[in-house]
C-alpha positions in Angstrom: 0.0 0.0 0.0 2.9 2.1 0.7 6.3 2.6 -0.2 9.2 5.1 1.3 10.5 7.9 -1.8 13.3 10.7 -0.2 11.4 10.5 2.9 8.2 10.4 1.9 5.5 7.8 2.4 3.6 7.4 -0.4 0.1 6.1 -0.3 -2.5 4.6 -2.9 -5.1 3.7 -0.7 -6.6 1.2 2.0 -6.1 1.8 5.7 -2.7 2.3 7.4 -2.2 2.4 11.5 0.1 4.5 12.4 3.1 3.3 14.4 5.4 5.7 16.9 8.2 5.7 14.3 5.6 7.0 12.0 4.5 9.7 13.8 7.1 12.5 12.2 6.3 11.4 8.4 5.6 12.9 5.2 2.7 11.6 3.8 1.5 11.6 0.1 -1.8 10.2 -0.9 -3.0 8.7 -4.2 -6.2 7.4 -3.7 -8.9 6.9 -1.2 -7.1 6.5 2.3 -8.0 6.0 6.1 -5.3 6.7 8.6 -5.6 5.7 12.4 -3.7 7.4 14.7 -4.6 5.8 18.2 -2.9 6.5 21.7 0.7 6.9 20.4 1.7 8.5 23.1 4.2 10.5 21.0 4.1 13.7 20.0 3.4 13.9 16.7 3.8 16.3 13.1 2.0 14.6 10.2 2.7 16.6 7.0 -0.2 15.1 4.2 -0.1 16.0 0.7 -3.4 15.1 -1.2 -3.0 14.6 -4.8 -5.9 15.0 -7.5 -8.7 12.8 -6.7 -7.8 11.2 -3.4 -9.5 11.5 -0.5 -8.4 11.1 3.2 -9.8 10.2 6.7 -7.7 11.0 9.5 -8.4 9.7 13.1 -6.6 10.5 15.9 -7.0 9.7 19.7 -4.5 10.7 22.7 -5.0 9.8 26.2 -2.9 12.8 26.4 -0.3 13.5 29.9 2.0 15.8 28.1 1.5 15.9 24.4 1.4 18.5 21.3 0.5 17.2 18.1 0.7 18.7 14.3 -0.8 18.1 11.6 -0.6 20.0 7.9 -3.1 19.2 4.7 -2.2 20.5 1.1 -5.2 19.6 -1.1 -5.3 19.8 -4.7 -8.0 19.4 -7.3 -11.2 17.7 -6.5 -9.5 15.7 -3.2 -11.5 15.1 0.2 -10.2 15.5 3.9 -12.2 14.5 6.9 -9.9 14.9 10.1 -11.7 13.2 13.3 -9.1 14.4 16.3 -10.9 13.2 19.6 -8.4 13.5 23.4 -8.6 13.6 26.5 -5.8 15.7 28.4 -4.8 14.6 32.0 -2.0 17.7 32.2 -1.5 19.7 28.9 -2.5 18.6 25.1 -1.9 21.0 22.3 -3.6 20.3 19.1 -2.3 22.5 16.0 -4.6 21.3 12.6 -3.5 23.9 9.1 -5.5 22.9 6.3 -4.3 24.7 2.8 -6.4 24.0 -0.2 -4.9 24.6 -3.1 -7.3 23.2 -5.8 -10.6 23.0 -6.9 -13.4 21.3 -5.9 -11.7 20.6 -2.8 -13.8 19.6 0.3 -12.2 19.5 3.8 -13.9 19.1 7.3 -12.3 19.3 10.7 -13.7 18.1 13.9 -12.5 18.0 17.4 -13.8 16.9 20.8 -11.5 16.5 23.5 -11.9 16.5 27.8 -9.6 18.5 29.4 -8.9 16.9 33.2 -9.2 18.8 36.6 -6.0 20.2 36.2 -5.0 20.4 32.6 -4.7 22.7 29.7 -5.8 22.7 26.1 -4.8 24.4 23.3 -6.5 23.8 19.8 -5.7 25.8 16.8 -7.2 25.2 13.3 -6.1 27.5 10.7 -7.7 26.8 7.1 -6.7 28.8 4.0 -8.2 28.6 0.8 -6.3 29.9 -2.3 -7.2 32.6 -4.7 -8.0 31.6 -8.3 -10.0 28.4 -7.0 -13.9 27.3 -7.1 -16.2 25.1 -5.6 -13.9 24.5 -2.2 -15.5 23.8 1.0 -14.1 23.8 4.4 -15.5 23.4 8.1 -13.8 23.4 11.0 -15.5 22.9 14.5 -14.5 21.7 18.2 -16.0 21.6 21.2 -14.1 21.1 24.9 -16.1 19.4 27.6 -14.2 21.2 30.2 -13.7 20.7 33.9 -10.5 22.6 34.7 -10.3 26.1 36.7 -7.1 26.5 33.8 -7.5 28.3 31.2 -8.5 26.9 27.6 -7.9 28.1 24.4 -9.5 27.7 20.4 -8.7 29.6 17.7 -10.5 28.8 14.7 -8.9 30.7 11.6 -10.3 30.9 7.6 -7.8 32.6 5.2 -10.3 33.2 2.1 -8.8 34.5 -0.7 -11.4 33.8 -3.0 -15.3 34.0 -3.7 -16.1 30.8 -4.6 -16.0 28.9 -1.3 -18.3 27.7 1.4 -16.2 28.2 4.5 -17.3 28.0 8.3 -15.8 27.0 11.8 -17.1 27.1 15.4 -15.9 26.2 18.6 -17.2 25.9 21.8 -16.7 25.1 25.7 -18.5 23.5 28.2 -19.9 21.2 31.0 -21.4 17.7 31.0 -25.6 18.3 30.3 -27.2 18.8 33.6 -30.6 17.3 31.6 -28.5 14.2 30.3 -27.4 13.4 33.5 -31.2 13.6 35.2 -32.2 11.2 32.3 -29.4 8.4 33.3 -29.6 9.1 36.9 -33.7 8.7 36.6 -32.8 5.1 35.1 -30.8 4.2 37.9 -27.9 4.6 36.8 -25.4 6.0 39.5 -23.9 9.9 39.2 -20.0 8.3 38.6 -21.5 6.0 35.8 -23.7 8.4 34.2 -20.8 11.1 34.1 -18.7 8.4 32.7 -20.9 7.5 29.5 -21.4 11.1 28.4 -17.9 11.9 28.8 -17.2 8.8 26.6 -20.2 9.4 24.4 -18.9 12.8 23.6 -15.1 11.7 22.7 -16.0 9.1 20.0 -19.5 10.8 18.7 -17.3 11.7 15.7 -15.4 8.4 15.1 -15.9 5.4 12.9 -17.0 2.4 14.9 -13.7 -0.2 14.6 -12.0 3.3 16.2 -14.7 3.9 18.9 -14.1 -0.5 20.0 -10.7 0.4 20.0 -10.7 3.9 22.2 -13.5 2.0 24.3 -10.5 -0.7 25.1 -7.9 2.0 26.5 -10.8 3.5 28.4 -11.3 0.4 30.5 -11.2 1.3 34.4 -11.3 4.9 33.6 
């Protein structure tokens, strides 16, 4: 599926799993691709260049202590990006996501949920730029924090636009675990630690495929 070129990895397609001595790589992708990037526990800088016509899905989970990880997207003509980046950070996570689309008919989506612990910090930035000269692009970029540290968190969502012929949005939000979701569990009998538990859980892999959510469900055991 993959073979090594002056220190890039090149990639036609299927599903790779990242390893650790993978996570500072080059990556160049051919046709319609799936990488897994699950509890390295290594910092990490992915640098991805889509060709014409492929199409990526990037998933990433950290069970994070001390970690930063990078990750950089060139798109080209009518290619496809959908980067699902779930964590949870038990002291300080940094997450830096900068998305360039450089072709038409590009369509790129970012999405991020991530727990940040009593006393941890986040950081999330998501820069997207979209080149002049190019139509029919779209990008989104959107995360959401379920926070429950007194530290401070930050998200900065940027769109560079330099053309007319885009649709381009991004969000971000922080907040607490539903007070009405955890009445409806607790009404069912379920205690306050469990309840808290499966919404916690529920919000990390909402955005991931199922084989990732079995596997992320594993690590969490005796959370």
């Amino acid at each position: 599926m993959s073979k090594n070129n002056e220190n890039n990895i090149l990639v036609s397609g299927g599903v790779l799993d990242l390893e650790k001595y993978m996570t500072s790589s080059d990556f160049i992708i051919k046709g319609d691709t799936v990488i897994n990037a699950v509890n390295l526990h290594n910092n990490m800088h992915l640098k991805i260049k889509l060709e014409k016509d492929a199409s990526l899905i990037l998933n990433v989970f950290d069970y994070a202590i001390d970690l930063e990880a990078n990750i950089e997207i060139e798109a080209y003509d009518n290619s496809s990006f959908k980067i699902n980046s779930s964590f949870i950070s038990e002291e300080k996570y940094e997450l830096n996501i900068d998305a360039k689309l450089y072709g038409d008919f590009v369509f790129g989506e970012v999405d991020v949920r991530g727990i940040n612990e009593s006393d941890s910090t986040v950081k999330v930035v998501m820069n997207g730029t979209v080149a002049g000269k190019t139509t029919g692009c779209v990008l989104n970029e959107y995360a959401h924090i379920l926070n429950k540290s007194e530290i401070s968190n930050v998200l900065i969502p940027n769109l560079v636009v330099n053309t007319n012929e885009v649709e381009a949005n991004h969000g971000v939000s922080i907040g607490g675990i539903d007070e009405d979701e955890m009445f409806y569990l607790m009404s069912k009998g379920i205690s306050k630690a469990t309840a808290k538990k499966l919404i916690e859980e529920g919000f990390i892999l909402s955005i991931m495929p199922d084989d990732i959510k079995e596997r992320i469900k594993n690590i969490l055991v005796g959370r």
